[in-house]
N, C-alpha and C positions, 0 to 999 in steps of 0.2 A: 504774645503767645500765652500767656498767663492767664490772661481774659478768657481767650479763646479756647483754652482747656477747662477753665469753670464753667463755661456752658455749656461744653462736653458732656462735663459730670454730670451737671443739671436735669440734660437733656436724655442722659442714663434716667438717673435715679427718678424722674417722672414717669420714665415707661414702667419700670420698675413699681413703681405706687401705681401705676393704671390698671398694673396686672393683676394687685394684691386687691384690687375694686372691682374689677370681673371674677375674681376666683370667690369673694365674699359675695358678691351674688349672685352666684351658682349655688352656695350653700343650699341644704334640705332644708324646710322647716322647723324641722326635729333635731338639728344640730344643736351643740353646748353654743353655737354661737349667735346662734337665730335670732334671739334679745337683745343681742348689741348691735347687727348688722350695720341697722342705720346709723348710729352713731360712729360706728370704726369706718363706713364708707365715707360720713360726712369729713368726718378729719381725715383721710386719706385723699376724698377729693381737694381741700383744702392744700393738704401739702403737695399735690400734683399743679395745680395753679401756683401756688409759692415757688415751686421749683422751674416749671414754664416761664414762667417771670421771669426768675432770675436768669434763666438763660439767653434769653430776649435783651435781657439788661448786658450781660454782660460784651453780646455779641454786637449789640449797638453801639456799643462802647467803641471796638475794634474796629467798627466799621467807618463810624462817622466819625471816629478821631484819625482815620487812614494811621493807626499806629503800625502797621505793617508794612505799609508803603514808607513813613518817619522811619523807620526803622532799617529799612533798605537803605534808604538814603544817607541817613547817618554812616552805616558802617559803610555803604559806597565813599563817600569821602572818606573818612579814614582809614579806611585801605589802600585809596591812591596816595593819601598822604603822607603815611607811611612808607609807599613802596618809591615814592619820588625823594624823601631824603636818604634813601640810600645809591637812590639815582646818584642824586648831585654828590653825594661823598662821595663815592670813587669817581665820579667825574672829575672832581677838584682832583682827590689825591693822585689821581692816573697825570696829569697836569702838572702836579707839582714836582715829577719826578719816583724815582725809584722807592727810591726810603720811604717817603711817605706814603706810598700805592700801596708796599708792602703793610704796612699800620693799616689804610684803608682796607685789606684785604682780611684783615684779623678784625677789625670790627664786624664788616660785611656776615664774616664768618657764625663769630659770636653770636650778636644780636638783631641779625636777618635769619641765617640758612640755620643753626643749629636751635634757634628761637621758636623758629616755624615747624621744624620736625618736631621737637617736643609737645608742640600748641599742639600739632594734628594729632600726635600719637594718643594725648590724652583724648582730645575732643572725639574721637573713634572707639575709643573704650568706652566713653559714657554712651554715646550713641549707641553702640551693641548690648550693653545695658538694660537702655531703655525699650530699646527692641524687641528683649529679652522680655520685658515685662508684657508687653505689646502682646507677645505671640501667649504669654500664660494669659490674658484677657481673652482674646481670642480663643485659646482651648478650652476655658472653662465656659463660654457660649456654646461651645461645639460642642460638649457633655450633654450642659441644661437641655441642648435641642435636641439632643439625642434624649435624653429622657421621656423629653416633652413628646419627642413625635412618638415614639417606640411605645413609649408608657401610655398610647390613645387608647390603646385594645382593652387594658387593665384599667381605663375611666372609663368607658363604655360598660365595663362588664361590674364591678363594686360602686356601690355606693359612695359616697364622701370622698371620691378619689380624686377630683377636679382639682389637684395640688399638683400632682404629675405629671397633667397640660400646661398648670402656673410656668412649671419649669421652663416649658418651649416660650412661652411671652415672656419671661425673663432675660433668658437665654439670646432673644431677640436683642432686649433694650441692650443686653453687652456685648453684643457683637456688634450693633452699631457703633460704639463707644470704642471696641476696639478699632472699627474700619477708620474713625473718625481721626482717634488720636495715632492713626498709621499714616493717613497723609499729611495730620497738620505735623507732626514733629518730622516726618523722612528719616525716621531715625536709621535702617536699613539702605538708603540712599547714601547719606551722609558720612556713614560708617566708610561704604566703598569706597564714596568719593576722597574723603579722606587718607586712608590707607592708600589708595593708588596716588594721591599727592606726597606721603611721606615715603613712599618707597621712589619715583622719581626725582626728590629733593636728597635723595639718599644716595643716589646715582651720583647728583653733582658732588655731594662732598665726598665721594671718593675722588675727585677730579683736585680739589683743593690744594694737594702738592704740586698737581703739574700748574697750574695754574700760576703758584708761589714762585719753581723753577722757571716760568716764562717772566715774571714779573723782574726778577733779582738778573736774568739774563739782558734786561733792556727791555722789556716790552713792560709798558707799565698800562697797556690800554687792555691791557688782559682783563684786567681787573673791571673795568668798563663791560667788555663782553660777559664776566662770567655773571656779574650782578644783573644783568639785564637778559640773562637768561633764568637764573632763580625770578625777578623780576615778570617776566610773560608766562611761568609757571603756574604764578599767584596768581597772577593776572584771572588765567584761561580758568582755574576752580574759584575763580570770586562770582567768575559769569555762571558759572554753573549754581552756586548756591541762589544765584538771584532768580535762577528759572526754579529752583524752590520755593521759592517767596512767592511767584505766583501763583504755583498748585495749592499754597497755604490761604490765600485769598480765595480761591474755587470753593476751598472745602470750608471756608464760612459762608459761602451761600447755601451750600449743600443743610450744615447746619443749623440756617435758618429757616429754609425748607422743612426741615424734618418739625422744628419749634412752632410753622404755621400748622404742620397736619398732627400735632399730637393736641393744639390749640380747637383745630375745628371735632378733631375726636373726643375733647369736654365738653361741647356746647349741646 
């Protein structure tokens, strides 16, 4: 994900120098900058290719090391892994009788159900966050283009005013950046899915004494049923995150798309 946000930026900050290469020349002749033009294009072409590159570089990276797809896969098994030793502890302890179900039912508790609500509750904060950040990307694109389009009347009509349009091709390269890093992170996805897991997880531990009172009454297979309810909970938001992981794959073709036509708009 790391990679795939560096080409992100890359693939910002190239449109960004592409902009600052058409708005220099547009310049008048008669500008303070007229003398240098060539030279500030040449090194601004340069670092548009530098940065095209890198983006290309990094998104290769992601793609041909299937780090995304490894990455799925790793935390798919340990999730089930995870979720299968608490399987077989209260299998055992529901087995072994009263006393010990009751123990199985205080770990379960501990270090599954009150584990997993805290995991979510933070993981939902950061994701709102990031979101957060997200949506201030996105508004400050939604400014520039406002500038850019509104401010056409006022570059038509002054001289030296081709700065005012820069705005809206700027405003472009950040709103793609923000579209970008809106699908690869989910981070508004996430958030929900989250909080709607921590507030259902929330439900069962309210259940946790009656669960205690059926266990200490003779039923020690309580304990079985209620883990393998928190159990298909996990389950059912791990599948969900995984159809994440797909739309994160989509949107590095998207951004490899965008890196051949800023590619063919250098040559």
């Amino acid at each position: 994900m790391s990679d795939a946000n560096r080409a992100n930026v890359c693939l910002m900050a190239a449109g960004v120098t592409s902009g600052l290469v058409l708005g220099l020349a547009a310049q008048p002749p008669t500008s303070i900058l007229a003398a240098h033009v060539g030279n500030i294009t040449l090194v601004l072409g340069i670092v548009t290719l530098l940065l095209g590159a890198a983006g290309a570089f990094f998104g290769h990276l992601v793609r041909d090391q299937g780090q995304i797809g490894r990455w799925q896969a790793c935390r798919s098994e340990a999730e089930v892994a995870r979720l299968a030793v608490f399987n077989t502890i209260a299998t055992k302890a529901a087995d072994a009788g009263t006393a010990v179900a009751l123990h199985g039912l205080a770990i379960v508790i501990c270090h599954l159900l009150d584990d997993q609500r805290t995991w979510l509750g933070q993981r939902a904060l950061r994701h709102r966050e990031s979101s957060e950040t997200t949506s201030r990307w996105g508004a400050l694109a939604s400014a520039l283009a406002f500038i850019g389009g509104s401010g056409a009347i006022i570059a038509s009509q002054a001289k030296g005013s081709v700065w005012i349009v820069l705005a809206g091709i700027i405003g472009a390269a950040i709103a793609g950046y923000s579209s970008n890093r809106d699908v690869l992170r989910r981070d508004r996805a996430s958030a929900d899915r989250y909080e709607k897991a921590q507030v259902a997880l929330d439900g069962l531990a309210g259940r946790t004494d009656d669960v205690a009172r059926r266990i200490a009454a003779g039923e020690p297979k309580a304990l079985v049923a209620f883990t393998n309810a928190i159990s298909d909970l996990l389950a059912t938001e791990h599948k969900q995150w995984l159809e994440g992981t797909a739309q994160a794959e989509a949107s590095l073709g998207k951004l490899d798309a965008q890196l051949q036509q800023l590619t063919k708009e250098n040559k």
